[in-house]
N, C-alpha and C positions, 0 to 999 in steps of 0.2 A: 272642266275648270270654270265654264261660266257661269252652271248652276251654283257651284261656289260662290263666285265674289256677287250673284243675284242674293241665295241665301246672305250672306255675310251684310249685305245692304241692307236687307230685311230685316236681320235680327239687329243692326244699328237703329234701325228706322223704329223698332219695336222699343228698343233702349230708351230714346228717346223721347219717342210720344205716352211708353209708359210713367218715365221720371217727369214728365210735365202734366201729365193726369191726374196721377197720384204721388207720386214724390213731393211734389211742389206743394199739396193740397196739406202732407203731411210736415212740412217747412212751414206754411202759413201756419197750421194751426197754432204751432209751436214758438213760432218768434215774433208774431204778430196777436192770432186769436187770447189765444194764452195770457200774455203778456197786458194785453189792453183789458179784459176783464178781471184781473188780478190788481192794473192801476185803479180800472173805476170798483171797485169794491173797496178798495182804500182809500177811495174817495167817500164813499158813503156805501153802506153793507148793503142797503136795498136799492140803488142806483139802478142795476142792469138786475135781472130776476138770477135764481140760483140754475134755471134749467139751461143757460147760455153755456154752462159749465160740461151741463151732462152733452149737451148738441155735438160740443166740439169733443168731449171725451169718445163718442160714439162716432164722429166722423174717423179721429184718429186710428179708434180701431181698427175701421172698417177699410180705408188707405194702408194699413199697414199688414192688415191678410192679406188685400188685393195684392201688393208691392212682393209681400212672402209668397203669395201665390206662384205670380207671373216668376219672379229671379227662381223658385225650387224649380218648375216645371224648365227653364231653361237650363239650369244646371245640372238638371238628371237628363236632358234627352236631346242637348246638341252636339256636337264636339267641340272642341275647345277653338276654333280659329270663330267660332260663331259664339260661345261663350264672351272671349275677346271683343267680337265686334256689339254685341250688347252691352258689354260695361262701356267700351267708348261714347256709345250713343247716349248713357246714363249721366260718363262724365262732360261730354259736351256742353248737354242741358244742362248740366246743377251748373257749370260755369258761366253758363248765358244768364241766368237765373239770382247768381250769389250774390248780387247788389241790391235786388231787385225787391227782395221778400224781407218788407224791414216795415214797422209801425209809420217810421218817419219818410215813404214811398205814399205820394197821395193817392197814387191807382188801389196799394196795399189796405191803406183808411179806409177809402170810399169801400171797395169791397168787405172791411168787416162791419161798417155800418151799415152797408147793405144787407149783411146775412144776421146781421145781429141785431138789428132796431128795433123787429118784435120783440126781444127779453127787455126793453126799457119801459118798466110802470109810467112816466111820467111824459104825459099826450105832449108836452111841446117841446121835451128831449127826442123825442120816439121820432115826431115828425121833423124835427131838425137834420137827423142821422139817415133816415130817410130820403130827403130832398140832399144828405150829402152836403151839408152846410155847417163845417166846423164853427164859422164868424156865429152862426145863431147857436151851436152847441155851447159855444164859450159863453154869450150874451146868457143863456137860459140858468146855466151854471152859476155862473155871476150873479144873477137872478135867485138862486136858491141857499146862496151865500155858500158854496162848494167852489173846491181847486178846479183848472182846467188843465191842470198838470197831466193829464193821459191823452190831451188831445196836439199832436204836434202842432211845432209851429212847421212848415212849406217853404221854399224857395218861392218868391215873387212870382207871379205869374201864373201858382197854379193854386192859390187860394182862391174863394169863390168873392 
């Protein structure tokens, strides 16, 4: 009985740190990545480069075998009380998580300016997004006579 509830920990602990690896990665892409390169394209077609597109097409894929991987290989060879305890660890985390992965979260911006500032042609966008300075994203914008409509507005305190 205790290799039991040790496995059953395990394949929780497995749930979990997999839905936050790759689950999460497959969230951002999708509700943030997504999302922000489809507003700055609408802001101007050459804004951000077209390969911003493929980057994130390619991570999605590649989180989404990992995810079919990891869930087939435990659905063909645990039993089911460990089945079980993998989805809880799954649902856990997406619950810790469901507020969290959103354009307008400035941890969520900064991280796709961070992954994404190489696809911006223009050196004093590029180095804005960069250094994680929406105040100078909007300024440079404003500067190019384009919307700053894709870049949220923050709760106090956590604008730069």
């Amino acid at each position: 009985m205790a290799m039991k509830i040790i496995w059953g920990a395990a394949l929780t602990f497995l749930g979990w740190i997999g839905y936050y690896l790759f689950g999460r990665q497959l969230v951002f892409n999708f509700k943030v990545a997504f999302s922000l390169i489809r507003q700055m394209n609408e802001t101007q077609e050459d804004l951000i480069a077209p390969g911003a597109k493929r980057y994130t097409v390619i991570s999605t894929i590649v989180m989404a075998v990992l995810c079919l991987v990891v869930c087939i290989v435990v659905l063909l060879f645990c039993p089911l009380y460990q089945k079980i305890c993998f989805a809880c660890g799954i649902v856990v985390c997406a619950a810790m998580l469901v507020g969290k992965i959103s354009p307008n979260n400035r941890e969520m911006f900064d991280s796709f300016c961070a992954a994404y500032y190489k696809f911006v042609p223009d050196d004093e966008l590029r180095t804005a997004m960069y250094n994680k300075k929406p105040s100078r994203m909007k300024l440079r914008l404003h500067d190019m006579g384009l919307s700053t409509a894709f870049i949220p507005t923050f709760k106090k305190g956590e604008n730069d």
